[in-house]
C-alpha positions in Angstrom: 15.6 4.4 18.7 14.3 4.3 15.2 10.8 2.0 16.7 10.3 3.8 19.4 7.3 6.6 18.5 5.7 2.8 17.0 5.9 1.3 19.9 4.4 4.3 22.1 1.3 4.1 19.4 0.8 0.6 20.2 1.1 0.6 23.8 -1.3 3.4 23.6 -3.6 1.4 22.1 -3.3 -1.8 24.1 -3.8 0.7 27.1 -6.1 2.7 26.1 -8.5 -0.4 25.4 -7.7 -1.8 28.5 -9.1 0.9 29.9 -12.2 0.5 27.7 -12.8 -3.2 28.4 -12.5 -2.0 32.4 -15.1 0.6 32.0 -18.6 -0.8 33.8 -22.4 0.4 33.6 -22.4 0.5 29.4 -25.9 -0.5 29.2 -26.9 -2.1 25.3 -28.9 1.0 24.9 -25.6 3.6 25.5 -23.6 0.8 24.2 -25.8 1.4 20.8 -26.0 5.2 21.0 -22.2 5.7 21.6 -21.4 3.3 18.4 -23.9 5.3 16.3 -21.9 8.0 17.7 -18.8 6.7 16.9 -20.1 6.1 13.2 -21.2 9.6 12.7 -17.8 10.8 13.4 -16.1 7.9 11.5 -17.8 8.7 8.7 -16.5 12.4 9.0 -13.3 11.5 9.3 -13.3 9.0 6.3 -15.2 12.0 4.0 -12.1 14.1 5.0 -9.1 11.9 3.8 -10.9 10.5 1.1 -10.8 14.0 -0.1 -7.0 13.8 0.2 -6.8 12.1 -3.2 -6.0 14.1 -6.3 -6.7 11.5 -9.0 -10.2 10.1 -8.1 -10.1 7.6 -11.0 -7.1 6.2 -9.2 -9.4 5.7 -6.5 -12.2 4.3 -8.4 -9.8 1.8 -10.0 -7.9 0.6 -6.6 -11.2 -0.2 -4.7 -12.7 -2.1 -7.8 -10.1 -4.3 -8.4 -8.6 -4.3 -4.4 -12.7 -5.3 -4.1 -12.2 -8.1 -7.1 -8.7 -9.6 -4.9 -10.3 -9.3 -1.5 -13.7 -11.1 -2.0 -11.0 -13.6 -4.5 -9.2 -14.5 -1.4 -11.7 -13.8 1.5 -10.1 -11.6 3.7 -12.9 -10.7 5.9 -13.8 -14.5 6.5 -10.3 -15.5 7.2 -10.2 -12.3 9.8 -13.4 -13.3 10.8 -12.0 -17.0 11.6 -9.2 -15.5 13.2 -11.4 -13.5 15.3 -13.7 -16.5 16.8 -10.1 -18.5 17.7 -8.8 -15.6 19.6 -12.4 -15.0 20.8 -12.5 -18.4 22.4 -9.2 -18.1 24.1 -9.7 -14.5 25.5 -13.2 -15.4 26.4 -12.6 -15.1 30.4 -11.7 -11.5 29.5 -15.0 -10.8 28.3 -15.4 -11.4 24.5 -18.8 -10.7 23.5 -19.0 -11.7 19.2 -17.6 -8.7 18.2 -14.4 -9.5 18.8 -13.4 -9.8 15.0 -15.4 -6.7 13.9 -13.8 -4.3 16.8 -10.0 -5.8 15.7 -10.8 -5.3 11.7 -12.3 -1.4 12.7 -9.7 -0.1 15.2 -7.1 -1.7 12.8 -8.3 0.1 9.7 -9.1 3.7 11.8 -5.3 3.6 13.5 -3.0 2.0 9.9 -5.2 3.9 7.0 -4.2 7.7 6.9 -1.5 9.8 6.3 -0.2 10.3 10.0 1.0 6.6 10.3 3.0 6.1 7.3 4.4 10.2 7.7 5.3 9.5 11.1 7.2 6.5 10.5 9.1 7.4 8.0 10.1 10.8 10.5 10.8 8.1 13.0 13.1 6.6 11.0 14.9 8.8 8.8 15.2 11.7 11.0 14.7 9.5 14.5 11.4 12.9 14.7 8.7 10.5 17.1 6.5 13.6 17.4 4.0 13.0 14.3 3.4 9.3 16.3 3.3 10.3 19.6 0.8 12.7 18.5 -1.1 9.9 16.8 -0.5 7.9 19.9 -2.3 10.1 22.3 -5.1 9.9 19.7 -5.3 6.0 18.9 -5.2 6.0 22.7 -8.1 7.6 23.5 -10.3 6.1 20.6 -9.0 2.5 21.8 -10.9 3.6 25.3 -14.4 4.5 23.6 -13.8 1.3 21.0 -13.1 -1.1 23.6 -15.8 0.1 25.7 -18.1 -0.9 22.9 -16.6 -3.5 20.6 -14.8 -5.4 23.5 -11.1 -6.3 23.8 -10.6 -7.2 19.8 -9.4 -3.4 19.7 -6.8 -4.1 22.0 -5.1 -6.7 19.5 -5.4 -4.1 16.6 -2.1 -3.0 18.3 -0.1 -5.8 16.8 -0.7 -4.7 12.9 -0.3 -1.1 14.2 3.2 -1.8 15.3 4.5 -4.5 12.4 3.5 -1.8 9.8 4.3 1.5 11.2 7.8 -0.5 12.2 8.1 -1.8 8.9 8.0 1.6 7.3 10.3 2.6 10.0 12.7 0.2 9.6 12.8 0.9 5.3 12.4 4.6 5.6 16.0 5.5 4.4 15.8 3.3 2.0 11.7 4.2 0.6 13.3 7.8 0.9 15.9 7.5 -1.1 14.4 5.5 -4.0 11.3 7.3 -4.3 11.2 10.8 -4.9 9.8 13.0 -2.7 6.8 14.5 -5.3 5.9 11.0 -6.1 5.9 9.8 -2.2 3.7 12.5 -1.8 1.2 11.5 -4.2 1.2 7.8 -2.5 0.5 8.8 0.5 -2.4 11.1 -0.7 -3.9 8.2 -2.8 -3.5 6.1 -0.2 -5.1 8.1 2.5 -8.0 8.7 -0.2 -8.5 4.8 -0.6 -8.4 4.4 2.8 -10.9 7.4 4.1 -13.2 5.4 1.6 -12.9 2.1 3.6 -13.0 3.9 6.9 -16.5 5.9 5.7 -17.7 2.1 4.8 -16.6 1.0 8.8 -19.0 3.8 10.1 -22.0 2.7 8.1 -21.2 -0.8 9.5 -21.2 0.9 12.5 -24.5 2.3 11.9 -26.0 -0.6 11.0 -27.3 1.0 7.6 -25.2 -1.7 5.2 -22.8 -4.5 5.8 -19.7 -3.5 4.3 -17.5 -6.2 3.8 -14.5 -3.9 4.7 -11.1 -5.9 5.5 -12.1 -7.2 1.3 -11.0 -3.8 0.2 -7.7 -3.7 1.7 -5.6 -4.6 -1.2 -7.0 -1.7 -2.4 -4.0 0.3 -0.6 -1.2 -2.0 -2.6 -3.6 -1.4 -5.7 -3.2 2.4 -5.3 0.6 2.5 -5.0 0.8 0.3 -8.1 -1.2 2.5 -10.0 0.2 5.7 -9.0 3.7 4.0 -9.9 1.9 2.9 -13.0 0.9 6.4 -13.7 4.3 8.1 -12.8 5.9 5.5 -15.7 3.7 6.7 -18.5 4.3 10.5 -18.0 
């Protein structure tokens, strides 16, 4: 079943914030120490794939002018939006205003990076679920610490999870076979460079050291693939 390490990720994630939301005693003082904790180690993680990339200007130039579309179109208000309506309707469940800002972070931590898009495609070219189930037991347990903080927003970051890890899935023979394998490479690793950029801005949000307007930058990932198709043309 090509969508089957896909769905594993996301019904680790839906469980794994169940979990979270379940857990009792978080206190705002350890709910503030654990998501300054959870920053630190964000902004770790994001340092280490944003060191993935082997042309930095690419990066440069994808988060300027992803930057220039986002703020064009308002992502983050329009998640933001969507956020409060869900908010309103899950409120018996214990939405507490961060509903939007725990669905854009989780979202970004589990999509961005190179496990997701290198797993899907081994799910579906070779029908190989390992790289997700792998990446399932780890969006699993960070769903639990998320939710436990953030609320039950991280739960729903299981829907995007699933429609584009499937999506690659579903198109891996195809991406395989029109893109060659050198240049998929290089995608993936500009890609995962853009995106440990964005995920280093989530953990100063989460620090509360600067408002980072986050889910702005993510045409920034589209931007990157252009321009390293761009770049592939000229050479």
């Amino acid at each position: 079943m090509v969508l089957f390490g896909t769905l594993v990720n996301g019904l680790a994630i839906v469980v794994g914030a169940w979990i979270g939301v379940k857990i009792k005693g978080f206190s705002t003082s350890m709910q503030e120490t654990v998501m300054k904790a959870i920053g630190l180690a964000v902004i770790v993680l994001g340092f280490t794939m944003a060191l993935e990339g082997q042309t930095f200007l690419i990066v440069i130039l994808s988060l300027a002018v992803g930057a220039i579309l986002g703020e064009r179109f308002q992502l983050e208000g329009k998640l933001n939006q969507l956020g409060q309506v869900m908010e309103r309707r899950m409120k018996k469940y214990g939405g507490d205003g961060r509903f939007a800002e725990g669905f854009v972070a989780a979202t970004l931590l589990f999509v961005v990076g190179a496990m997701a898009i290198i797993g899907a495609l081994d799910s579906g070219f070779r029908q190989d679920h390992s790289v997700l189930l792998t990446k399932s037991m780890l969006d699993g347990f960070s769903s639990i610490v998320f939710a436990a903080a953030m609320g039950i927003g991280v739960m729903f970051s299981a829907i995007p999870v699933v429609l584009y890890q499937g999506s690659i899935a579903l198109l891996a023979t195809w991406i395989i076979r029109m893109i060659p394998e050198q240049l998929l490479d290089l995608m993936i690793a500009e890609i995962t460079a853009v995106g440990g950029v964005m995920i280093m801005a989530i953990g100063l949000n989460l620090l509360g050291i600067e408002k980072i307007r986050v889910a702005n930058l993510l045409p920034a990932l589209v931007i990157a693939i252009i321009f390293v198709l761009g770049t592939h043309m000229l050479i």
